[in-house]
N, C-alpha and C positions, 0 to 999 in steps of 0.2 A: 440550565441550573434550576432545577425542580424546587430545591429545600431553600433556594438564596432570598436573603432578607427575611427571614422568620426572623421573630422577636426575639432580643438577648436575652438570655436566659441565667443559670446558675445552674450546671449539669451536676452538680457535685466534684469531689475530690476523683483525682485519677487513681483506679486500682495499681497499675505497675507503677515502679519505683522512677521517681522522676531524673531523666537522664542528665545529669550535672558534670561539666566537664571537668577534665583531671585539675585539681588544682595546683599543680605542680609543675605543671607547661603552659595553664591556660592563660595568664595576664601576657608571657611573653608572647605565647601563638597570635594572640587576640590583638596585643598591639601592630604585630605586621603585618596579621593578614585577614583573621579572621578564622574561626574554626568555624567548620563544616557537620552539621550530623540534627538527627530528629532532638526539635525542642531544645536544642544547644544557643548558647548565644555569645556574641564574639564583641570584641571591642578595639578599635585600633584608633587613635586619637586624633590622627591628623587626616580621619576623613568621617567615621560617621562607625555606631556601633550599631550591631546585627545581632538579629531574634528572627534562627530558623525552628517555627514551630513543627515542622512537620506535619505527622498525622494526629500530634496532641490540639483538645478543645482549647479552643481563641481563651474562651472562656472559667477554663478551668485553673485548679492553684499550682499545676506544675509551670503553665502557660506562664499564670501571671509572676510568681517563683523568679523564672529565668529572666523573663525582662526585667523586674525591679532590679535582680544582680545586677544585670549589665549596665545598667542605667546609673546604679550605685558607683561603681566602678568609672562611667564615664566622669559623672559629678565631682568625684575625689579628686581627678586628675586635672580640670576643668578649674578648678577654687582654692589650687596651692601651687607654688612653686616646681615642688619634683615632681608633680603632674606634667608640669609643661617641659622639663628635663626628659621625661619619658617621650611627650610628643616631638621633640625636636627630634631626638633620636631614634625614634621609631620612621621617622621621614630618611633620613641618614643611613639607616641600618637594612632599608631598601635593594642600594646597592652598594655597599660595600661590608666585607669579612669585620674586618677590622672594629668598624660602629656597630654592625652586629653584635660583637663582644661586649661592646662598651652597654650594648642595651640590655644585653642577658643582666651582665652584672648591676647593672641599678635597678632594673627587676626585682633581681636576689635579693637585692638590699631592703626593698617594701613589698615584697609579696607578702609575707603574715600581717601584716597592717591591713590592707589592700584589701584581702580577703576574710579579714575577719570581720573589718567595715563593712563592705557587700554582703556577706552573710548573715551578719547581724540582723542588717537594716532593712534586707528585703524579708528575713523571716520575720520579722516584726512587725511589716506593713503587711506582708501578705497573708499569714498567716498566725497574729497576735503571737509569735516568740515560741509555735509549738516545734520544738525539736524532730518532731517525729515526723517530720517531711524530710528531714537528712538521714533517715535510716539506711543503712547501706552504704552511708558516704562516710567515712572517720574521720578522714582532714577533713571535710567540712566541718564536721562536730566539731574538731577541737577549734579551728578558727573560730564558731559561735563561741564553744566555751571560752576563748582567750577577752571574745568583747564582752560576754555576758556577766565574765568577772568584775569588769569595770561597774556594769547596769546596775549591780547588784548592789550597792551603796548606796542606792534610791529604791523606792517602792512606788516610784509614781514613774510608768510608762514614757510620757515623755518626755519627763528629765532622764530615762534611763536611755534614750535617743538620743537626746541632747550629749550625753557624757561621751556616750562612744563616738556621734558625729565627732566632737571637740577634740577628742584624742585623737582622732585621725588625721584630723586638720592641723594641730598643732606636730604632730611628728611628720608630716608630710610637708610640712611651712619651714624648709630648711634654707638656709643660708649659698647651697650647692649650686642653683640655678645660676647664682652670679659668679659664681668659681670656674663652672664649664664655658661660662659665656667670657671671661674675661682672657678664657685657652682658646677663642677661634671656635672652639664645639669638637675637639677634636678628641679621638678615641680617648686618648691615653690620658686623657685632664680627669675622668672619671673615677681611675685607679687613685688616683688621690685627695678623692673625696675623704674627711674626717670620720672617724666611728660615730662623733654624735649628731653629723648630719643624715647619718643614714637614717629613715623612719622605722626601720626594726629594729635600731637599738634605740633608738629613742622611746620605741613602746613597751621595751622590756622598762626602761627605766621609771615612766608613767605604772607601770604593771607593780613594781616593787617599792614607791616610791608614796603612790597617790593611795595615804592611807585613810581613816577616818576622819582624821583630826583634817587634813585637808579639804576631802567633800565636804567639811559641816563647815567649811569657813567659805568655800567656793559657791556652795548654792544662799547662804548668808548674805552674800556678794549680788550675788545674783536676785536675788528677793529684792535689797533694797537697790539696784539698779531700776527694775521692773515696777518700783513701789505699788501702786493701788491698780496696775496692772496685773500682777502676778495674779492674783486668784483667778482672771479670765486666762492667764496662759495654760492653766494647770488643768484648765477645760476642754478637755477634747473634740466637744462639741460647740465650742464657741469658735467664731471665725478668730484669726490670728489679727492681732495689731501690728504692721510690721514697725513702727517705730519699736513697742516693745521690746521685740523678739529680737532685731536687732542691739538694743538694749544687752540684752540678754546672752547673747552668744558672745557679742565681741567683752562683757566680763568674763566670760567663763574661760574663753582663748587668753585672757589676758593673766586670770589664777594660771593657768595650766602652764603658758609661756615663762612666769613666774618659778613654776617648780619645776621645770626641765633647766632653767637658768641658774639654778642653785649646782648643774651639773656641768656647766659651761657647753650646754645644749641650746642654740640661739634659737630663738623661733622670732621669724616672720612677723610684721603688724597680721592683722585679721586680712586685710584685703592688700597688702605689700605685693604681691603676687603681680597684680596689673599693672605693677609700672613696671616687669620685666618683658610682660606678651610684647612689646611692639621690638623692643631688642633682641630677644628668642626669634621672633621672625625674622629680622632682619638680620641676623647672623645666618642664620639656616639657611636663605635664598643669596646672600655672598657665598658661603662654603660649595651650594650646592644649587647654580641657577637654574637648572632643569628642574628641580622642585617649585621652583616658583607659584607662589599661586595654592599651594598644595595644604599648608598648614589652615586646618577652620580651628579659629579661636571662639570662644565665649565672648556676647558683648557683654560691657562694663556697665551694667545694670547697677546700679547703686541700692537698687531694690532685693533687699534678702531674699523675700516670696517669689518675685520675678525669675530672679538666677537662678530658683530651683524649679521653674518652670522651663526655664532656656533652653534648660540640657536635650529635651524631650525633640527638640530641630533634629535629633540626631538618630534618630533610630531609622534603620532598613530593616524592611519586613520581605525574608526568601521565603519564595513559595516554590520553588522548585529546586533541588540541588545544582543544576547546569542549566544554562541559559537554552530554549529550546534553537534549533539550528533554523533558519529564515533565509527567505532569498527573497531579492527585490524585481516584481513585476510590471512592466507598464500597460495600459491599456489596448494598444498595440499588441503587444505579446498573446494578451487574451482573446485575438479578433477574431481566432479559429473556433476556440473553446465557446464562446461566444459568454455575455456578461452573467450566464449563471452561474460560471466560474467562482463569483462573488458574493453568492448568496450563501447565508451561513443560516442551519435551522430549515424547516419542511410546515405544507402546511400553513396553518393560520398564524406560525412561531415564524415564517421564513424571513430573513431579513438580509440588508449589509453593512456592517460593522467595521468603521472606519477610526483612524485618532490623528490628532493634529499634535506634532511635538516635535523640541525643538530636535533632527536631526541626529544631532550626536546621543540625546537620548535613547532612540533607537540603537546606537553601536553599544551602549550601555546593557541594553534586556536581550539581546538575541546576537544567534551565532550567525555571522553573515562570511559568506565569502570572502577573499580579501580582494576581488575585484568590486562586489560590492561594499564595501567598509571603505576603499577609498570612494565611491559615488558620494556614500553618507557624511565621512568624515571633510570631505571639501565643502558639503553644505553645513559645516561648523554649527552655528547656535538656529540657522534658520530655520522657521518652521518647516516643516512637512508634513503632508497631509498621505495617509496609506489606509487602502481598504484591508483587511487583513481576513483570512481564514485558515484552516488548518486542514492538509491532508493527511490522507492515511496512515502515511508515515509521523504523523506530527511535524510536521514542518510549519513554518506561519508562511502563508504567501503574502506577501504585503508588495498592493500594487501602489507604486508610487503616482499620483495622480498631477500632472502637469502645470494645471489650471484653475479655477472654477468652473470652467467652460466642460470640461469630466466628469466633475462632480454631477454637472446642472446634466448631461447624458444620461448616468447611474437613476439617477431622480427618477428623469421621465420614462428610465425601462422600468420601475418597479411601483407597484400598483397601496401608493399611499404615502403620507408624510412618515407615517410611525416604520415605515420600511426601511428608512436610511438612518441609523443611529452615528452618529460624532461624537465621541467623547475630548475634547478639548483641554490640552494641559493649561493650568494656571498661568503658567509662567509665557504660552499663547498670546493667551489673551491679552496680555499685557503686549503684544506684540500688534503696534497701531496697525501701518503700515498694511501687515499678513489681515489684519481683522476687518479693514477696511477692504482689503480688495476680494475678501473670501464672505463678508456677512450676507449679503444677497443672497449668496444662493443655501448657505447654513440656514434661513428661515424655512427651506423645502427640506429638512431633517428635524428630526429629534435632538438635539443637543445636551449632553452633558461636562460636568467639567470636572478635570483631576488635580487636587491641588499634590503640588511638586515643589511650591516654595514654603518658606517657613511660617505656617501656620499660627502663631503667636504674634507673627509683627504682621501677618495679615489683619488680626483677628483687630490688632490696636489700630491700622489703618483704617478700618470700617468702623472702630468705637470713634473716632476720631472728629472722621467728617461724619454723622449723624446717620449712618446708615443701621437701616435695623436687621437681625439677624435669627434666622429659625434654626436646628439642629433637630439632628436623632440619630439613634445612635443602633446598630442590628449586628445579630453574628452572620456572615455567610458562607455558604460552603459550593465549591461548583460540583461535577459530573463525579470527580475520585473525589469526593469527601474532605480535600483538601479546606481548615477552615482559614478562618480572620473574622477580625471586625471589620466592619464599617462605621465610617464617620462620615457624614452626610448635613451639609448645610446649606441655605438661601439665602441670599444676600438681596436686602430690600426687595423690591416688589420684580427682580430681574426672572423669577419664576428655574431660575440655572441652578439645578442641582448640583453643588462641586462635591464628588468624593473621594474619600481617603482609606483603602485598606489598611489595616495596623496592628497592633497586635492592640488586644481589649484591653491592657492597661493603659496607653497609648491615647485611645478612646477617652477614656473616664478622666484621664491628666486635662484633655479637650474641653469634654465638659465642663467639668472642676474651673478652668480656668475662665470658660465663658461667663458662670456662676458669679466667679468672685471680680471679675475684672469687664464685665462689658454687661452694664445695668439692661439697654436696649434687646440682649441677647433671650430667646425662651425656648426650651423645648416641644417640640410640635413635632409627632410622628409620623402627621402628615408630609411632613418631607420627601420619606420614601414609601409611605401608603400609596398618595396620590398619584404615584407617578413607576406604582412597583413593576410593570411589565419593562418596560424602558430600564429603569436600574437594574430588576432582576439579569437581562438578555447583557447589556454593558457588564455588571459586574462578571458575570460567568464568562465572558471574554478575556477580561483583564486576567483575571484570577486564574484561568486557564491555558494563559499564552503567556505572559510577562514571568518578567524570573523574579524581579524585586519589585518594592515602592518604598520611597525615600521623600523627603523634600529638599532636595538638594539639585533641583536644575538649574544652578547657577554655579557649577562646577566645571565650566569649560572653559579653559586657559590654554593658549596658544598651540589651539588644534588637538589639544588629550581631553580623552573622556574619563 
């Protein structure tokens, strides 16, 4: 990986027109499964939404574009009621006709809300509200135009955020969650959801309703909730208070709930929504216990700023369309070939490129046989350690390595510490046990580490107990030109680079958030300066071999990956 770890940059706007999926199928496809294609991004609720950049820049505004959509779209669903309607049944609608139905049609019911919310809100952040990034796309447009309608009753940017968040929120905050949940979750309880709990007609009604005379009483409201805070909220360069801001939103939901209530349109308290996730769960795993385990909710963050930070646990970054195919070697196997079998690279570059993770992880990024997928899938969460490289074919070899006592072998055939690189998942490390009986001989490698768990309650764990923390942040690309960002941190004086592929907005949310929430935290490029031949040779592996990266290795429930 020649070009990997240059410095981020700003390549500019992308010439071709940025590929935006159909709006018209894409919330349903996205809840079940996820769509597939360059620079598309998928969202499916009851596991984690997806930004396949393709061969578009990490960096670029198609890049960033896609991921605030889908992000937008996760957060909607995540912070109301019919949000969690859609997750329940999009787990239900799995395997069976019938909840399939049940989920098209509540789809139907909030797709223009949905989509005009996401549209809105990611051209607005990504691109200050220029239309001309949906050229080519006409539902898109009209979705912008349906929120823009709303923005346009203010002249200040992020009241005009504000209005359209609010609207989505309160037409989305319906009454319905507890109607399906009180019928067991069954198909047919959906058919008889009310017209004004649907969020499309409740946004028509907000649309024909929320006239002048309302916005000048609603932000009136809002002013003197926020009292001698308002002039710093209206600041966009000023950090946010969240007492205010909270202030602030929950009057605006409460005008709004107010004027949809004149129509016998119920809306939800502001945060009414959390006391149904534990019952939505617990319905869904009686209806359907092979789901178990399956539903990831939002934590109950009490913190406004926080919640809209949360969401961000949730992104999968595909770097290849199909997982490549893989087969499992052991060292045995290789005794013919003999251990150059394992060297990846020529040369002064020559090395062996190993990762520790838990097990099912691997059944996760690679195609394995299903004689080997039962070896993997019986060692469930436990770690594993595998050398890996790639033949001709593209295949990964990954020789499963027995011991220490293997590793400490590979060592002493190859001529230096920097020859044996480890990249180490996060969620390893945390694995006593594995760490205690494999550290020894890890001091004869290079070591890196890849975080896989939720990066935000990591970040709070290390502000927590007093540890301090460096960052930097770089675009990479391997051998096809395939990009991402990287995110790249050190944690007190451990010298352990942890990295995170991700799509570059993804990154800067990382940032952003170390900035405002962990004082001990600083930027230091030496992170990956000092230490760029090691990341470079690790990143161009990962990025090269693996199909995804998520933070979600704490997804294994009685033997499914």
């Amino acid at each position: 990986m020649d070009e990997a770890a240059r410095a981020s940059g700003d390549e500019g706007p992308d010439s071709a027109a940025i590929p935006l999926p159909d709006p018209e199928t894409h919330l349903f496809d996205s809840l079940l499964q996820g769509a597939a294609g360059e620079a598309r991004g998928a969202y499916n609720s009851h596991d984690a939404w997806t930004v396949h950049l393709g061969g578009s820049t990490a960096t670029s505004p198609a890049a960033r574009l896609v991921t605030v959509h889908e992000a937008q779209h996760a957060a909607l669903n995540d912070c109301t009621s019919y949000g969690i309607a859609l997750a329940v049944y999009a787990v239900l609608a799995l395997d069976d006709d019938q909840q399939r139905a049940a989920l098209q049609r509540l789809v139907t019911w909030c797709r223009g809300v949905h989509e005009a919310f996401a549209t809105y809100q990611s051209l607005s952040l990504v691109a200050d509200g220029d239309p001309a990034m949906l050229a080519g796309y006409p539902a898109y447009q009209r979705y912008y135009k349906a929120a823009a309608g709303l923005a346009q009753r203010t002249t200040h940017k992020r009241l005009q955020e504000l209005a359209v968040e609010t609207t989505a929120r309160v037409c989305m905050q319906t009454p319905a969650l507890e109607r399906v949940l009180e019928a067991g979750l069954s198909p047919e309880s959906t058919s008889g959801i009310p017209r004004f709990e649907r969020p499309d007609e409740r946004f028509r009604l907000v649309q024909a309703h929320a006239d002048g005379d309302f916005w000048t009483a609603a932000w009136d409201r809002c002013r003197s909730e926020a009292g001698a805070g308002w002039t710093r909220l209206l600041d966009a360069e000023a950090p946010d208070d969240p007492a205010v801001w909270q202030a602030v939103t929950h009057a605006l939901h409460d005008q709004m709930a107010g004027l949809l209530g004149r129509y016998d349109a119920t809306v939800l308290a502001y945060d009414e929504h959390r006391e149904f996730t534990a019952r939505a769960i617990d319905t869904l795993q009686a209806r359907a216990p092979h789901h178990t385990g399956r539903l990831l909710a939002s934590q109950d963050s009490a913190e406004v700023d926080v919640e809209a930070y949360e969401v961000w646990r949730r992104e999968r970054l595909v770097v290849r369309e199909v997982p490549r195919r893989a087969v499992i070697r052991t060292l045995r196997d290789l005794a013919v070939a003999g251990r150059a079998a394992l060297v990846s690279g020529d040369g002064e570059r020559a090395h062996v490129f190993g990762t520790a993770r838990p097990a099912f992880r691997l059944l996760q990024q690679f195609a394995f046989s299903a004689g080997d997928r039962v070896t993997l899938a019986d060692k469930g969460a436990e770690t594993v350690v595998v050398l890996r490289t790639i033949d001709d074919d593209g295949e990964v070899e990954c020789t499963l390595l027995a011991d220490p006592g293997e590793l400490a072998m590979v060592c002493s055939a190859m001529p230096g510490r920097k020859a044996v690189l480890i990249n180490v998942a996060l969620s390893s490390l945390g694995d006593i046990p594995w760490r205690d009986r494999w550290s020894d001989v890890l001091t004869r490698t290079r070591v890196t580490g890849l975080v896989d768990l939720a990066p935000l309650a990591q970040f709070d764990l290390w502000r927590d107990t007093g540890e301090t923390l460096t960052y930097a942040q770089a675009t990479v690309r391997d051998g096809t030109d395939e990009p991402a960002a990287l995110f790249a941190c050190v944690v007190g004086d451990t010298n352990l680079r942890l990295l995170l592929p991700c799509s570059d907005t993804m990154g800067d949310v990382l940032a952003n958030y170390l900035a405002t929430h962990y004082p001990a935290a600083r930027f230091d490029p030496t992170v990956l300066t000092d230490a760029s031949t090691i990341v470079e040779a690790t990143v161009s592996h990962l990025l090269a071999e693996e199909h995804h990266f998520d933070v979600s290795a704490y997804h294994w429930k009685d033997g499914r990956a």
